[in-house]
C-alpha distance (Angstrom), angle and dihedral (degrees) to the residues before:
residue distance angle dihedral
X1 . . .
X2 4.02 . .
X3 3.75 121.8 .
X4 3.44 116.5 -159.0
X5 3.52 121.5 -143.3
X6 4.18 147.2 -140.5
X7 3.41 114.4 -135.0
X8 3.81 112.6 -178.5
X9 4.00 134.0 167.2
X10 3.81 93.0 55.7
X11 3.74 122.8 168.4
X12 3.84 109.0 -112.2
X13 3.91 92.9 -120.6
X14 3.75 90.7 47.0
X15 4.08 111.1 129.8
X16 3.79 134.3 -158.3
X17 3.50 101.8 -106.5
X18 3.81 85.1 50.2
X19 3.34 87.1 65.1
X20 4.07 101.4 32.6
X21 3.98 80.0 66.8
X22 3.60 109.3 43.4
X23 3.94 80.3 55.2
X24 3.13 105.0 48.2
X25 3.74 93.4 62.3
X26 3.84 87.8 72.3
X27 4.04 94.0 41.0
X28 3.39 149.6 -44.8
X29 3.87 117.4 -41.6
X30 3.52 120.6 -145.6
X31 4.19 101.3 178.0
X32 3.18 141.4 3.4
X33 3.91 128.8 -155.4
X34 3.58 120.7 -166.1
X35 4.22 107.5 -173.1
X36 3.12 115.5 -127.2
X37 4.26 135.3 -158.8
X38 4.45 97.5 -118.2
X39 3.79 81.6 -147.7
X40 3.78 107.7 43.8
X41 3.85 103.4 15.3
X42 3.79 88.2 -133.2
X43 3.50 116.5 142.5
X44 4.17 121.0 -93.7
X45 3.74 96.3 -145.7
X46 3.64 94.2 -114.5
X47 3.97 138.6 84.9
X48 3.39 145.3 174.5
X49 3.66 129.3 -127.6
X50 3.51 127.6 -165.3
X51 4.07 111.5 -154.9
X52 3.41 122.9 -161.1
X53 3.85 101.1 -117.3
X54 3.61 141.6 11.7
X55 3.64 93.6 -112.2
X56 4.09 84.5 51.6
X57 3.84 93.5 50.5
X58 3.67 92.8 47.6
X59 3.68 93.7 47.3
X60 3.68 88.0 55.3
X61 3.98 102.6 52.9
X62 3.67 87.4 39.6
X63 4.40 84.1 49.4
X64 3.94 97.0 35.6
X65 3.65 109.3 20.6
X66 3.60 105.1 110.4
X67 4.01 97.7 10.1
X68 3.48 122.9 141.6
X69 4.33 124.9 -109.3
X70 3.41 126.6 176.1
X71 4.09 82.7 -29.7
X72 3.51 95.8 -51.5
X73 4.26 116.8 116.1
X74 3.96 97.6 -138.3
X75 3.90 112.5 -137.5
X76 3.66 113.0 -140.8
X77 3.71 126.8 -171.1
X78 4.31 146.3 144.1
X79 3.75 96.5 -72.4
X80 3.95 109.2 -117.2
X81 3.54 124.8 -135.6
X82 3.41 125.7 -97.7
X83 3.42 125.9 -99.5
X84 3.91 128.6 -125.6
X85 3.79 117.2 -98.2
X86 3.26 120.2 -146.5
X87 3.91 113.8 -113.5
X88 3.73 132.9 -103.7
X89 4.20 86.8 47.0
X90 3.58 95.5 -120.8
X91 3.72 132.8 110.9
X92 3.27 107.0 -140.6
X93 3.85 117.4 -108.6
X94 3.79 130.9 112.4
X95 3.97 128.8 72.2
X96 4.21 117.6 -82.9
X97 3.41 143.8 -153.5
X98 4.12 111.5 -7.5
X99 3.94 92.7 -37.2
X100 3.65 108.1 137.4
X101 3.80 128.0 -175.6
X102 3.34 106.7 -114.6
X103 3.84 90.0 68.6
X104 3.53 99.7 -78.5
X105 3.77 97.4 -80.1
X106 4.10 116.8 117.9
X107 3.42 111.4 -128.6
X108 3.93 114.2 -121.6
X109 3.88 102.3 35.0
C-alpha cells in the first residue's frame, strides 16, 4: 500500500525531480508534490511524496529524515490527514453590514 509522506524544511528553489531522486534511492516513488504559493508560484518549502510501499516510506524517513540540503535538515514523516476547515474561508474578524462602533446610532439625528 502507498504511504504518503511530509517533507518539510525545503529550500525555496528546490524542484520535483530534485526530490523524485533523492527518494527514490530509498524506494520506489509514486508522486511527488512540490507546494506551491497560488499567488506567486514560489515554492512553500514543503512537499509531499507518495512512496510506493510502507517498507519504501519507512526506509526513506529513516534515510532522509534529518539530512542535510543546501543547509537545511529536511524533516520527514507519515503525512497526516488534513483537517476540516470550516466553510465560508474566512476567519472571522472585521466589522459587517452597517454596524458601526459607537453602537450603531449616528450621532446628530
Amino acid at each position: 500500500m502507498a504511504t504518503k509522506l511530509y517533507v518539510g524544511n525545503l529550500p525555496f528553489n528546490t524542484t520535483e525531480n530534485e526530490l523524485q531522486e533523492l527518494f527514490s534511492q530509498a524506494g520506489a516513488v509514486q508522486e511527488v508534490m512540490l507546494m506551491q504559493d497560488k499567488f506567486t508560484g514560489k515554492s512553500r518549502g514543503f512537499a509531499f511524496v507518495t512512496m510506493g510501499s510502507d517498507q519504501d516510506a519507512q526506509k526513506a524517513i529513516a534515510e532522509i529524515n534529518g539530512k542535510t540540503l543546501e543547509g537545511r535538515a529536511l524533516t520527514v514523516n507519515e503525512a497526516r490527514p488534513r483537517e476540516p476547515r470550516p466553510p465560508g474561508g474566512g476567519g472571522g474578524g472585521g466589522y459587517g453590514g452597517d454596524r458601526r462602533r459607537d453602537g450603531g446610532q449616528r450621532r446628530g439625528r
